[in-house]
C-alpha positions, -999 to 999 in steps of 0.1 A, spaced: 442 -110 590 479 -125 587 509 -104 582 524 -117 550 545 -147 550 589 -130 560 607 -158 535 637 -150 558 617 -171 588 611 -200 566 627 -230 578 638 -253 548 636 -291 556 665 -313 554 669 -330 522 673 -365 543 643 -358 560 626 -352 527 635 -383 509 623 -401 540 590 -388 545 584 -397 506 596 -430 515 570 -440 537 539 -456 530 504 -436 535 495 -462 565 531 -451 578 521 -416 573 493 -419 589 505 -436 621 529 -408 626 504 -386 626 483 -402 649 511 -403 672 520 -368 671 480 -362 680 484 -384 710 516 -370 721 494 -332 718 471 -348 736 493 -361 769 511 -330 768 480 -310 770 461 -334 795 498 -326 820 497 -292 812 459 -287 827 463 -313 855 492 -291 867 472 -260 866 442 -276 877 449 -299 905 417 -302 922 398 -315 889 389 -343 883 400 -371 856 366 -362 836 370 -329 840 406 -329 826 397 -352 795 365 -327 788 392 -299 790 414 -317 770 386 -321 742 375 -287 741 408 -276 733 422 -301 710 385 -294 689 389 -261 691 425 -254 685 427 -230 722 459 -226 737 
């Protein structure tokens, strides 16, 4: 269970950033998000190659998978 939502913690976004966001397209939207994804991805796929040197490239991108599918640290 989650401990209730402290509105003092809540970050409010930028106004700018707001009317900019809306201002994209869906296909604009969409590409952003798929960048964010792949930037998750080569972060993560560093992250375990650095802790897991002797591994191999399969090894890392199975690695990789199993976390990005199941949301593990």
């Amino acid at each position: 269970m989650h401990p209730p939502l402290d509105p003092r913690r809540i970050e409010l976004l930028d106004p700018e950033v707001v009317a900019m966001l809306k201002a994209k397209s869906p296909a604009e939207k969409l590409g952003m998000a798929f960048e964010m994804q792949n930037l998750a991805r080569r972060v993560l796929f560093s992250r375990i190659r650095s802790q897991h040197p002797e591994w191999t490239q399969p090894e890392i991108d199975d690695a990789v998978a199993q976390r990005m599918n199941r949301g593990e640290r």
